[in-house]
C-alpha positions in Angstrom: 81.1 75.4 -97.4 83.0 71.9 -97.3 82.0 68.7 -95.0 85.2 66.9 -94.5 85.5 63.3 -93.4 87.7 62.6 -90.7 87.2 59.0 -89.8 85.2 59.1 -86.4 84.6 62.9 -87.2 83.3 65.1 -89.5 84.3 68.6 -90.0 82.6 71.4 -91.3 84.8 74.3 -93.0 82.5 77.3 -93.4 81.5 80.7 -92.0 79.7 80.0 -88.9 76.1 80.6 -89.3 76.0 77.8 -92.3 78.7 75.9 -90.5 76.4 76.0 -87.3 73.3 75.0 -89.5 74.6 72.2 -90.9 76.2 70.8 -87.7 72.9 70.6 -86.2 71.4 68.6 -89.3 74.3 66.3 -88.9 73.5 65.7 -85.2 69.8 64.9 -85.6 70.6 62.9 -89.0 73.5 61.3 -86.4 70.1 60.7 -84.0 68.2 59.1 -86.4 71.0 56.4 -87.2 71.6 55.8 -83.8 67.8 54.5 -83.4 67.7 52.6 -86.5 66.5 54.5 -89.1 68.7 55.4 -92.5 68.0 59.0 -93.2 67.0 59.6 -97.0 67.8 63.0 -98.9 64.0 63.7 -98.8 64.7 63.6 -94.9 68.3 65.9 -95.2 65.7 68.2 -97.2 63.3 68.5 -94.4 66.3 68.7 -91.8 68.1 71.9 -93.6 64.6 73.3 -94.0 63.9 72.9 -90.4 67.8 74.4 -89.5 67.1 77.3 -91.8 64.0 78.4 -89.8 65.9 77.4 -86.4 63.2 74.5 -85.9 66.1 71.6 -86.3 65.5 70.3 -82.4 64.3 66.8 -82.1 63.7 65.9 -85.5 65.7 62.5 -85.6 63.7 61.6 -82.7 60.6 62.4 -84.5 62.1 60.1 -87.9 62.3 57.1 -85.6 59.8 57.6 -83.0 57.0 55.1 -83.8 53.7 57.5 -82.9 51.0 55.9 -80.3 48.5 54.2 -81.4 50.2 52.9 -84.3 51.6 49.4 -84.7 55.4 49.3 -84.8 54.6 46.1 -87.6 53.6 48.5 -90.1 56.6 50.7 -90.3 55.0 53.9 -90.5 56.9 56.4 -89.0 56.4 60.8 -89.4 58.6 61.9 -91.7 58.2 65.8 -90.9 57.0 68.0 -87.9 53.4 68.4 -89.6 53.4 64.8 -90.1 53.8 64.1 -86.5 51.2 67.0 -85.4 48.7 64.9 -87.4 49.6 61.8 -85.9 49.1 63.0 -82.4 45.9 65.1 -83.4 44.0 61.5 -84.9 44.8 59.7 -81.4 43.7 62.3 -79.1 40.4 64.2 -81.1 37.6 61.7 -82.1 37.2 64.3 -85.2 40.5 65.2 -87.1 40.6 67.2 -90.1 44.1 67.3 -92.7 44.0 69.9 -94.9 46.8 69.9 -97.5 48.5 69.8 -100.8 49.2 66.6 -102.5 52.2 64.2 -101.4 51.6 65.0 -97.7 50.4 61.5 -96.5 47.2 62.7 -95.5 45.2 59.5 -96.6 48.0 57.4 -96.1 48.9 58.4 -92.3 45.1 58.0 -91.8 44.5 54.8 -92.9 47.5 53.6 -91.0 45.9 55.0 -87.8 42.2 53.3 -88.7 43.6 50.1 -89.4 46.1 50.5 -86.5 42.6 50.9 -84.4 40.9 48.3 -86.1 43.6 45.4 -85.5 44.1 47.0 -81.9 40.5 46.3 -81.5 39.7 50.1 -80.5 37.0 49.8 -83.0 34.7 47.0 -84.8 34.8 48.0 -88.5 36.5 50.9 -90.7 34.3 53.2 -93.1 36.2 54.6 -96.3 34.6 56.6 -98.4 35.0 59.6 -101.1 32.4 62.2 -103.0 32.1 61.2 -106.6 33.1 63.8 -108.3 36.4 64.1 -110.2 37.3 67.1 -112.6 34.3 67.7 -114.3 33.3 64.2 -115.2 29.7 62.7 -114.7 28.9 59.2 -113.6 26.1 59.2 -115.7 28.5 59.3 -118.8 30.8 56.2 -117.7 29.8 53.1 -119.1 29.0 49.9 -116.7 26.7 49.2 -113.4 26.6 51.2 -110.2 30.1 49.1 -109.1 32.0 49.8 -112.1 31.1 53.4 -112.2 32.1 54.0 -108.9 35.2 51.9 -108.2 37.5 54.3 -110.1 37.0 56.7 -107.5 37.5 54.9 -104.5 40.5 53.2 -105.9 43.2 55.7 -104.3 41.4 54.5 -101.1 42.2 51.0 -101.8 45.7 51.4 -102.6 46.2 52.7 -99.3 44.3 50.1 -97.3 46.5 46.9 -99.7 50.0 48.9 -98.5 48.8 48.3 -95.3 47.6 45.1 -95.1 47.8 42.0 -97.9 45.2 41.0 -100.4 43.9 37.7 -99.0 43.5 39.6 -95.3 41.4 42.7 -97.0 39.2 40.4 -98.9 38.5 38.4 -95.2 37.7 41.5 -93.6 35.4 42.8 -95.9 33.4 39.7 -96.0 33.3 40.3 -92.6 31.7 43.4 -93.2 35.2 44.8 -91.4 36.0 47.3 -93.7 33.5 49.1 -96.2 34.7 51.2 -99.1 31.6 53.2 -100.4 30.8 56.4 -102.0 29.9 59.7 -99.3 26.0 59.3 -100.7 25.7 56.1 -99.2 26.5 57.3 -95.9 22.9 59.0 -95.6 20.8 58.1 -93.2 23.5 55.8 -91.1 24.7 56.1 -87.7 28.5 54.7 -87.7 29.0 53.2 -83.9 32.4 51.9 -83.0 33.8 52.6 -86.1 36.7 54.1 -87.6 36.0 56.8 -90.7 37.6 58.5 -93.8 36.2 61.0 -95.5 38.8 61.6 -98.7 39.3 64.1 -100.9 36.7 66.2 -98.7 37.1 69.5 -101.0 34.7 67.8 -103.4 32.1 67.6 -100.8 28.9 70.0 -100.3 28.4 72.0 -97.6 25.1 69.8 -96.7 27.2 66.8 -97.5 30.1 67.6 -94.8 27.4 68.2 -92.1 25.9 65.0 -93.2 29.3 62.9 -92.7 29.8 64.6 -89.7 26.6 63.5 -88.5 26.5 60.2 -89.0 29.2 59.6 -85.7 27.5 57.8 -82.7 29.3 56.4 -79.5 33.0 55.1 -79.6 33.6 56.5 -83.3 36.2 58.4 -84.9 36.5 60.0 -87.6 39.3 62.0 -90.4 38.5 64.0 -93.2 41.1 65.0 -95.6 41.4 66.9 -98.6 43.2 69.8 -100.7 41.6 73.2 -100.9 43.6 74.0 -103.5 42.3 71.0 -106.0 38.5 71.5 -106.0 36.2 70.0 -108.5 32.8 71.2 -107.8 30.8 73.0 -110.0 31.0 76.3 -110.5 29.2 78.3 -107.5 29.3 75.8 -105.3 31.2 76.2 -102.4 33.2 73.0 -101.0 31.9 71.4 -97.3 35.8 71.0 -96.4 36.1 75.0 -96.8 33.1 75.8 -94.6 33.8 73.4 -91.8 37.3 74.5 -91.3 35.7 78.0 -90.8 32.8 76.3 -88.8 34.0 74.1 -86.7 37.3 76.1 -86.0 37.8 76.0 -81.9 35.5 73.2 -81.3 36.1 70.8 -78.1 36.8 67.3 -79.6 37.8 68.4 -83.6 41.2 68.7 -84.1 42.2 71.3 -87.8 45.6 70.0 -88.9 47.2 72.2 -91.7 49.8 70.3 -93.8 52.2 72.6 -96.4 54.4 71.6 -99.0 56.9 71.4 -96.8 55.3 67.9 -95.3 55.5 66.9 -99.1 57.2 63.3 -98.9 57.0 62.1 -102.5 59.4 63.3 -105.0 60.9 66.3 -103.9 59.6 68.2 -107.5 56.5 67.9 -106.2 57.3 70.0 -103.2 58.6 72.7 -106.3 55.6 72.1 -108.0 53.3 73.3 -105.8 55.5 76.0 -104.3 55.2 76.9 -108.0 51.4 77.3 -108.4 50.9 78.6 -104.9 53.3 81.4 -106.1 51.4 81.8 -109.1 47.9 82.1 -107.6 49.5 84.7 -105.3 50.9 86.8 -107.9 47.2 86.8 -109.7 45.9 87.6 -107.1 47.6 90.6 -106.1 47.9 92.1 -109.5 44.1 93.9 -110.4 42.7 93.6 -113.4 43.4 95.7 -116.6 40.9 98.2 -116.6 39.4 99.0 -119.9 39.4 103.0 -120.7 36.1 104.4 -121.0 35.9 105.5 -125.1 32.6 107.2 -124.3 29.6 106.7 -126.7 30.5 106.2 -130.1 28.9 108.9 -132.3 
C-alpha cells in the first residue's frame, strides 16, 4: 500500500479493498479540513477503525460538528461515534448514564454539557459529586479536617470544571452557591431542583447509595452518572450501585445507558492498548476453569 502525492490529488496504489478503505478515511479526514478542524493521528486511528468495520460515513462531520446544547466557545467537539451518542443522549434524557473504561471523556464531555446548561441558563446551579472510596484506603486514616480528607477525591472533578471555565469565574460561582463540589453522602436527604448533576466514578457507589442519588432529582433537573465497571474499589462482597442500575433501570422512559469502549479512548493511544490488554486478559481467565486438584483419597 503506497499514498502518493500528486499536488491537488492523492493517489492510492494498493489492492482494492485497502485502497478503497483508505480512500474513504481520506475523504472524511478531507471533510473535516474543509470545516475547520486539523485532523490528529488519534482521529486517523479512529477513522481506519471505523473504515475497517465499514462504519467510516459521516465521521468528519461528526469531528467538527459542535453538538447542541453545547457552547461553540468552549471548543468541545465528539471525537468518536460513542462520543457523539453520549452527547446526544445528555440533551435529550433528564437521566444519562456513561459506562466506560478510562480515557473516554466520560466526566469531561459531562461537565462540558452541565456547565454548557448552567451558562445557557437551562439550570440554576450544578451538583458534582463522587463516593469516597479509592482503592482500599480509609478516610479515617488520612490526616487533616473533614475538607482536607475529602478534597483529594473530588479533585479529578475540579480539574474538569477549571478546563472549562477560569479560576477567578469558578471561585464567583461557588460563592454564589452556583456550583457545589461535595462527597455522594452529603447528598442525603436533599431534593436537587433545577440543577444540573454528576455522579463520578459511580462504580464505587452502593446499591442503596445509587438509588439515593437517583432520588434526590425534583422538577427541571438532570442528571449523569459515570463510571468504569471494570475499576471497582468496594469492598469485597459488595456489589457496586452503577452495576445494578444498569440492569435496573435498563428500558426506562427518560434514562438514557450509554456504553463507551476503548475504542472512544481519546488520550494516548497506549491507553486504548492498555485496556484492550487487560480486557483480553480477564477473558482468557475467565474462560480457562480452574486446575482441579486429584482426589489422593484418605491417607492411611
Amino acid at each position: 500500500m503506497r499514498i502518493v502525492d500528486r499536488g491537488a490529488k492523492v493517489v492510492v496504489i494498493g489492492n482494492e479493498p485497502e485502497a478503497s478503505m483508505v480512500g474513504s478515511v481520506l475523504d472524511e479526514m478531507l471533510v473535516a479540513v474543509r470545516n475547520g478542524h486539523t485532523p490528529s493521528l488519534a482521529d486517523v486511528n479512529y477513522a481506519l477503525t471505523e473504515a475497517r468495520n465499514r462504519q467510516v460515513a459521516d465521521l468528519g462531520k461528526i469531528l467538527t460538528e459542535v453538538p447542541l446544547g453545547l457552547r461553540r466557545d468552549m471548543q468541545v467537539k465528539p471525537r468518536t461515534r460513542g462520543q457523539k451518542r453520549y452527547l446526544d443522549a445528555m440533551r435529550t434524557h433528564d437521566v444519562t448514564i456513561a459506562i466506560g473504561p478510562a480515557g473516554t471523556g466520560k466526566t469531561y464531555l459531562a461537565m462540558a454539557a452541565a456547565v454548557s446548561a448552567l451558562l445557557n441558563k437551562e439550570v440554576n446551579r450544578l451538583v458534582l459529586t463522587r463516593p469516597a472510596v479509592e482503592a482500599g484506603e480509609n478516610l479515617g486514616f488520612l490526616p487533616g479536617d473533614l475538607y482536607q480528607k475529602v478534597h483529594p477525591y473530588l479533585r479529578p472533578l475540579y480539574d474538569a470544571l477549571y478546563s472549562m471555565l477560569d479560576a477567578e469565574r469558578v471561585r464567583r460561582l461557588m460563592e454564589r452557591e452556583q456550583i457545589e463540589v461535595a462527597p455522594l453522602a452529603f447528598m442525603r436527604g436533599r431534593t436537587l431542583e433545577q440543577v444540573f448533576a454528576i455522579l463520578d466514578e459511580a462504580q464505587n457507589t452502593t446499591p442503596e447509595q445509587m438509588k439515593m442519588f437517583l432520588t434526590r432529582l425534583g422538577v427541571g433537573t438532570r442528571a449523569v452518572v459515570t463510571g468504569d465497571v471494570t475499576q471497582i474499589d468496594l469492598p469485597k462482597g459488595i456489589k457496586s450501585g452503577l452495576v445494578e442500575a444498569q440492569r435496573i433501570l435498563r428500558g426506562t422512559k427518560g434514562i438514557s445507558i450509554v456504553h463507551l469502549s476503548s475504542a472512544d479512548v481519546v488520550r494516548h493511544p497506549l491507553v486504548q492498548g492498555i485496556i484492550d490488554a487487560y480486557e483480553a486478559d480477564t477473558e482468557a481467565r475467565t474462560a480457562t476453569p480452574p486446575a482441579r486438584i486429584p482426589d489422593i483419597g484418605n491417607p492411611v
